[in-house]
N, C-alpha and C positions, 0 to 999 in steps of 0.2 A: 823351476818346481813343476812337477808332473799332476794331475788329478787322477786318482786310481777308485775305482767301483768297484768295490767287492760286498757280495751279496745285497746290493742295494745302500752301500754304506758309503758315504762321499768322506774320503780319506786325502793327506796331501803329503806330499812322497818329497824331496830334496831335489834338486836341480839346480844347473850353476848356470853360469856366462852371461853376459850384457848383450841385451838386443843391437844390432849395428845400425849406427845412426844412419836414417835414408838418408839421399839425394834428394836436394829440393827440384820439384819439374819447373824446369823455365819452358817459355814459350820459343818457340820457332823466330826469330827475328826475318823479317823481308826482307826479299832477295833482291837487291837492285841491279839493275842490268839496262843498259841505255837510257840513263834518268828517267827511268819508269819502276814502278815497285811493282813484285809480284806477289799478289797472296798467296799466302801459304797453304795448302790441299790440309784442312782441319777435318777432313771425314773420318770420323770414329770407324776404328780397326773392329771388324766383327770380333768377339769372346770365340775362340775353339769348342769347336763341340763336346762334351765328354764322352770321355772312353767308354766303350761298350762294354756294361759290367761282366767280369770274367765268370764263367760256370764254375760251381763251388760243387767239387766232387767229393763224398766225405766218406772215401774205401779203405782209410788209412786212420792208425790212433793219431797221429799227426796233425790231420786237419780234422778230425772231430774234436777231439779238446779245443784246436784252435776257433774252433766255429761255437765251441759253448761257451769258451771265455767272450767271446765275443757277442752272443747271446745274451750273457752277464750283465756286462759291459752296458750293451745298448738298453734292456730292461730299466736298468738304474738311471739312465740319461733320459728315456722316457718319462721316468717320473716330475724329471726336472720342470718345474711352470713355468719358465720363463724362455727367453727366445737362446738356443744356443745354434752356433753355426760350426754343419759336423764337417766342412771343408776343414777350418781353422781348427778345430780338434783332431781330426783326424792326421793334419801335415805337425799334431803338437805331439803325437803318438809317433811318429815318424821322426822326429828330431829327437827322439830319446832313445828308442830302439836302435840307431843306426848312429853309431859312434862317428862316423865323416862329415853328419849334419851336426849345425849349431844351434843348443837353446837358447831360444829367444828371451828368455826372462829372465830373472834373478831369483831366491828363494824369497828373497823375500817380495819382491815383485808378484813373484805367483802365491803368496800368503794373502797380499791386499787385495788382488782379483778373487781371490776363490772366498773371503769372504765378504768382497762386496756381490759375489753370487748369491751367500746367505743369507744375504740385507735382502735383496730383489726378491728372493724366494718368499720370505718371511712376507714383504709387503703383497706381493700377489696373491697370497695365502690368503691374506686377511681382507683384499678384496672381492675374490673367490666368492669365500663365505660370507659377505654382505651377502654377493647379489645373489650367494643360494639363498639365502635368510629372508630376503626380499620377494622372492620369487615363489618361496615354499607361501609365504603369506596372500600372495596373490591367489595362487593354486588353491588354496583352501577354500578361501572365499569366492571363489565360482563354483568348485566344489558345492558346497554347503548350498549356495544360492539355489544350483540345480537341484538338491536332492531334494530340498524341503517340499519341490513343487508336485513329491512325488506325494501322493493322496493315502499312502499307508504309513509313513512318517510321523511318527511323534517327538514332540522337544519338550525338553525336561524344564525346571523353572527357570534355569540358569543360560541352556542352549544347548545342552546335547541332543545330538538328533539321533533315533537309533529305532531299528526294522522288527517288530515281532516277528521270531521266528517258533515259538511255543511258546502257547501263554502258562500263567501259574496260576495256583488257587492258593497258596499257602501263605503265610504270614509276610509281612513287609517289614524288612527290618527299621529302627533307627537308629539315632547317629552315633548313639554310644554300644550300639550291639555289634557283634560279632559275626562273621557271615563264612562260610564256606562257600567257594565257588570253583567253577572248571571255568578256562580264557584261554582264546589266542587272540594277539597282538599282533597286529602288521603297522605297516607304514601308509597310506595313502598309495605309493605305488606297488603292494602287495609284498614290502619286502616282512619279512617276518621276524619280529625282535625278542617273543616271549609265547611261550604257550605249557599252560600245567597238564594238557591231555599227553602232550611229548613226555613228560616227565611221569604221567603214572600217577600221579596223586594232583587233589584239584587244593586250592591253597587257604587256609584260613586266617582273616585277619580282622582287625576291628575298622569298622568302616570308615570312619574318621581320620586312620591311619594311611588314608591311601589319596591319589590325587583327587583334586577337587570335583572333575569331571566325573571320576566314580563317583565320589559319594551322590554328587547327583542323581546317578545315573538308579547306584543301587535304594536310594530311597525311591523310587518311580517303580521299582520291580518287586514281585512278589515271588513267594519260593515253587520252583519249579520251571519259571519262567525262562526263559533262553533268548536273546535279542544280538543283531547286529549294532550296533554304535558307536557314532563321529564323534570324538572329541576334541572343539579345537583348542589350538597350544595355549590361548592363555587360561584352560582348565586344566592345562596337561602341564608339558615342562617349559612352555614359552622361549622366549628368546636365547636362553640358554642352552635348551636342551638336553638329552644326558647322554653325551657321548658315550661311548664311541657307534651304541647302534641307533640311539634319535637325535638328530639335526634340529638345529635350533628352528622355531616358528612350525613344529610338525604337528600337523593334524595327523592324532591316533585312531585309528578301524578297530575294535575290540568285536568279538564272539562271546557272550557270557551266559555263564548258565547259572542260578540262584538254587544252590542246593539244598542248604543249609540258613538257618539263623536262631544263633545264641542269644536269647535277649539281656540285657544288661542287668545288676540284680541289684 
């Protein structure tokens, strides 16, 4: 049974024939000659060098497709996390293509392999993501450590730290009022997961309704105000995160402007 990649999709194709059982290696036995033994020359044969990769000339539909599938092909292997060896893939592509060679496996052989790949995959996976999860916690807390020392920083009751960037005069909302605001949202490394200036309308909701770190954040602000602000994940989404655009243990970077506030009646 063959492994085929298509568009990034690990699929498993039929293939037949029994592997041929090796030869066990014995040892060289000494050579005796005038009741004296001769050792045997055990100096390890140098490996061949490899072949000097051939120029891929791509003038022809022939070798263009052939060079996309292959492109294909490798992207999808790329993704693979765990360790694959493209010698042994590559002479396993060769034993299927060429009708004179013999495959090594069995189908059902190559079913047990390709999914104890997706056991290995699965467990990498998920150690992966410990040590991102461990790592984003670490990152935050030097983070944090550093910014506070900065002398325009203020932290809210809870621990959001966050930068006036325009102060406000207008009313403070609380926890049961309603607020309109404009936000962008990044990640700690600038990645950008949310923002209501891109969409054209700034968003209204009830303050209570939102992570803990805002509410925080927006009882501290008054209307008109605009601030930069850290919040870390256990006021945000903590160890869980919310996939697929924040990683578990993420300190969020927020932008917020305080437009609005509906008082609660």
């Amino acid at each position: 049974m063959a492994v085929v990649f298509v568009g990034g999709i690990l699929a498993a194709c039929g293939g037949s024939k029994q592997a041929p059982v090796a030869k066990p290696v014995v040892a060289p036995a000494p050579v005796v000659a005038n009741n004296a033994t001769k050792v045997p020359d055990l100096t390890p044969i140098p490996e061949p060098k490899p072949a000097e990769e051939q120029k891929v000339f791509l003038d022809n539909p022939v070798d263009r497709y052939s060079y996309a599938l292959g492109v294909d092909f490798g992207r999808a292997v790329a993704n693979i996390n765990v360790p694959v060896k493209l010698d042994v893939l590559m002479n396993a592509m060769h034993d299927v293509i060429d009708s004179s060679r013999e495959v090594l496996m069995t189908e059902t052989e190559s079913e047990a392999a390709l999914q104890d790949l997706l056991n290995q995959m699965q467990v990498q996976k998920e150690i992966d993501e410990a040590a991102s999860a461990r790592k984003a916690l670490t990152d935050q807390a030097a983070f944090l450590a550093k910014n506070i020392q900065d002398p325009r920083i203020w932290v809210t009751r809870k621990g959001v730290q966050y930068l006036m960037l325009k102060e406000g005069t207008g009313l403070k909302p609380k926890i049961n009022d309603k607020v309109q605001v404009h936000y962008v949202g990044t990640l700690l490394n600038g990645t950008e997961f949310d923002n209501s200036i891109k969409r054209g309308a700034p968003m209204e909701f009830a303050v209570s309704a939102v992570i803990e770190g805002w509410q925080d954040l927006l009882l501290d602000m008054k209307v008109g105000e605009k601030v930069r602000a850290w919040i870390p994940s256990h006021l945000a989404y903590g160890e869980a995160g919310a996939p697929p655009s924040i990683p578990p243990n993420s300190l969020l970077v927020f932008e917020v402007e305080l437009l609005q506030v509906f008082p609660s009646k």
